[in-house]
Residue, then its C-alpha position, 0 to 999 in steps of 0.5 A: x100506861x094508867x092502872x085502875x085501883x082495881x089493877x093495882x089491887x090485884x097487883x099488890x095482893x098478887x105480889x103478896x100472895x107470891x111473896x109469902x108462898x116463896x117459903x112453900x115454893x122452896x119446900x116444895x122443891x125440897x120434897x121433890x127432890x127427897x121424897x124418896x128418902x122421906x118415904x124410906x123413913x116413914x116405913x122405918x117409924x112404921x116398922x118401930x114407932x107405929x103408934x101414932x099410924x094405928x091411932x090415925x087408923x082407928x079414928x072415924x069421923x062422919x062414920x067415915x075412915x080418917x084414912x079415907x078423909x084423907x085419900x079425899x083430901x088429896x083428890x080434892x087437891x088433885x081437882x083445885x089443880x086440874x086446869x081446862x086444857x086438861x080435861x079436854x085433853x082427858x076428853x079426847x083421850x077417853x080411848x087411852x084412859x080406858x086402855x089405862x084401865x084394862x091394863x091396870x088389872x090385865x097387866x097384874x093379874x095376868x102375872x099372878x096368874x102365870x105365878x100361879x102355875x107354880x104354886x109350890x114355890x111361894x109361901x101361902x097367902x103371898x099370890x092371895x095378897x098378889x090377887x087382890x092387889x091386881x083387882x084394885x083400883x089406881x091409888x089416889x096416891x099416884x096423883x101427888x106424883x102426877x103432879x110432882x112430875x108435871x104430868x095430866x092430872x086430869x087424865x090421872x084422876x079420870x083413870x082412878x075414878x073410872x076404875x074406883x066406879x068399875x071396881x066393885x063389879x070386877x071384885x063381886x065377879x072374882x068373889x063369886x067365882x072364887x067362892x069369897x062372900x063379897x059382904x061388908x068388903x063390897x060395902x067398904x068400897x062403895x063406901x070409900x067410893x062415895x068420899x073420894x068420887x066427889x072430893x075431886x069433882x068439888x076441888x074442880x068447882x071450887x078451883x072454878x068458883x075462885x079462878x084459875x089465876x089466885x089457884x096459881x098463886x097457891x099451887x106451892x102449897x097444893x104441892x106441899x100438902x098432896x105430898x104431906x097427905x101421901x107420906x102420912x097415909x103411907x106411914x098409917x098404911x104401914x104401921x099395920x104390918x111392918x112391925x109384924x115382920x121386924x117381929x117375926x124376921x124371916x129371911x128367906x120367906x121375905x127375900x122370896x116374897x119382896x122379889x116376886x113383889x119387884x118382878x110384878x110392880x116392877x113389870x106393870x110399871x114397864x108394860x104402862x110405860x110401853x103403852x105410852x110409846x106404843x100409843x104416841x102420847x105427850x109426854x104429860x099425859x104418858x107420865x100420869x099413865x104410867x102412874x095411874x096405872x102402875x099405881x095400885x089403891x093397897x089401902x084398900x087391898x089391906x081393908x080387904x084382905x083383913x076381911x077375906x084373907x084373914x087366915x094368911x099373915x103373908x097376904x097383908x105383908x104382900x100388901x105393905x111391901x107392894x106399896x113400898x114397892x110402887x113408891x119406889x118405882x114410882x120414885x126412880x120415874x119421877x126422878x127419870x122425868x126431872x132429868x128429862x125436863x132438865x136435859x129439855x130445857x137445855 
C-alpha cells in the first residue's frame, strides 16, 4: 500500500502525540484508581492548612469567581470529550433525563421533609443546610466521575444544564414560600449560570472544529485535568468550614449530623440507581444517571447559605460533609463500575 505525504504526516504526528500522552495516560490510570484516597487528603489539608483554599475563594477574575472559572473549565472539558453518538443518545432520551431531574430534587427533599417531622432530634441549622442542598442543581463535578467511569457525558452534562436553567425558579418558589428574600443569591446563580452554561457548549464546538480523531489523542490529559480541577475545588470548597469543626470539635452533634448526612446522600445514590433498572438503560448511561443525579452543586449551596442561613454554623458544616459525603459514594460506585468492567472483559 503507498502512503501519500500527507498519511505519513498524520502517522508520524499521531505516533507522537500517542507517545508523549503515555506519561498522562499512566497518571491518569493512578488517579482512577486513588482518587478516593486523594480526596481523603485534600479534606484533610482543608481541615488544617486551609490557607491556600480561602485565597482561591476570595480571587475574581472578569468579576467572575475563580471557583466558578473553575467549575466552567471542567464542563469545558466535559464538552471536548462529548462524542456524536452521545448527544444522540441524550436526544433520545430526553424522557430519562428529565425523570433525572424530578428525581434530583423529589429524591432529597422528600427525605429532609420526612426528617422534618422530627425536628427535636437534630441540631438547629442541620435539615436548614439539608434543604437547600435538596434544591441544588446536579454538581458539575459529577462529570470527571462520569468520565472516570466510562459513563454518557452527554447525558450528564444535559442533566446538569437543564436543572442549572430550572434552578433559579425552583429556589425563587421555596424563598417565597418560606419567607426568604431571593436577592443577591438569585443573582449568584444566574451569575454562576451564565459561566458554566456555555463553557460546555463551546468545549463541544471547539472538539468539532478540530476533530474527533486528534480530541482521542489527548483525552489522558482531559482525564487528568477534570480530576485535577475536582480535587482542587473540593479542597477550596472545604477550607471554608472544616477548620471550624476541628476548632469547635463536638462529637455527638457531629456524629448525629454525618449520620443523617449518610442516611439522605446515601439514599439518593440508592433511589438514582433503582431508576436506572427500573427504566432498562445501557449501562453508560445508568452511571451518569446515577452520578448526575446523586451528585449535588454544594459549591453553590455554601454561596447560599452564607446568605440566607447565616444564623445557623451548622447548616454550612451540613454542606461541606455532604460534599464529602457524595464523593464518597460516588467514590465506592466508580469503584463498583471498574469491577464490572473487569469482570466484562473476562
Amino acid at each position: 500500500m503507498k502512503y501519500t505525504s500527507k498519511d505519513t504526516w498524520a502517522i508520524n504526528s499521531s505516533t507522537v502525540i500517542s507517545t508523549s500522552t503515555q506519561p498522562l495516560a499512566g497518571l491518569a490510570r493512578k488517579i482512577d484508581a486513588y482518587l478516593l484516597a486523594l480526596l481523603l487528603v485534600v479534606y484533610a489539608l482543608a481541615a488544617f492548612q486551609p490557607g491556600l483554599g480561602m485565597m482561591i475563594r476570595s480571587q475574581e477574575v472578569f468579576h467572575c469567581p475563580l471557583t466558578v472559572l473553575m467549575l466552567s473549565g471542567m464542563l469545558f472539558l466535559a464538552g471536548l470529550g462529548i462524542e456524536a453518538k452521545e448527544v444522540r443518545q441524550a436526544m433520545r432520551s430526553w424522557r430519562h433525563v428529565l425523570g433525572g431531574c424530578v428525581l434530583l430534587v423529589a429524591a432529597p427533599w422528600g427525605i429532609v421533609a420526612i426528617l422534618n417531622t422530627w425536628p427535636a432530634l437534630f441540631p438547629a441549622g442541620i435539615l436548614a443546610g439539608l434543604g437547600l442542598v435538596a434544591l441544588m442543581p446536579s454538581a458539575a463535578s459529577s462529570v470527571a466521575w462520569t468520565q472516570l467511569s466510562r459513563g454518557n457525558v452527554a447525558i450528564n452534562v444535559a442533566l446538569i444544564l437543564l436543572s442549572t436553567i430550572f434552578a433559579p425558579a425552583m429556589l425563587g418558589g421555596i424563598a417565597q414560600q418560606s419567607h426568604f428574600i431571593l436577592g443577591e443569591a438569585g443573582t449568584s446563580i444566574l451569575e454562576i449560570g451564565m459561566w458554566i452554561v456555555p463553557a460546555v457548549l463551546v468545549g463541544a464546538l471547539v472538539r468539532h472544529l478540530v476533530g474527533a480523531a486528534r480530541i482521542q489523542f489527548i483525552r489522558p490529559m482531559l482525564k487528568v485535568g477534570s480530576a485535577s480541577i475536582l480535587l482542587l475545588l473540593n479542597y477550596a470548597n472545604a477550607s471554608a468550614a472544616l477548620p471550624r469543626i476541628v476548632g469547635d470539635f463536638q462529637p455527638m452533634i457531629l456524629l448525629v449530623l454525618v449520620l443523617t448526612v449518610w442516611g439522605m446522600c446515601g439514599t439518593v445514590f440508592l433511589a438514582s440507581w433503582y431508576l436506572t433498572r427500573w427504566l432498562g438503560v445501557g449501562e453508560a448511561e445508568a452511571r451518569s444517571l446515577v452520578f448526575g443525579i446523586g451528585m449535588k452543586n454544594t459549591g453553590m449551596a455554601l454561596v447560599l447559605a452564607g446568605l440566607w442561613l447565616e444564623q445557623y454554623p451548622l447548616a454550612l458544616v451540613a454542606i461541606i460533609i455532604y460534599t464529602f459525603s457524595q464523593h464518597l459514594f460516588a467514590a465506592g460506585y466508580h469503584q463498583w463500575t471498574v469491577r464490572f468492567d473487569s469482570v466484562a472483559k473476562t
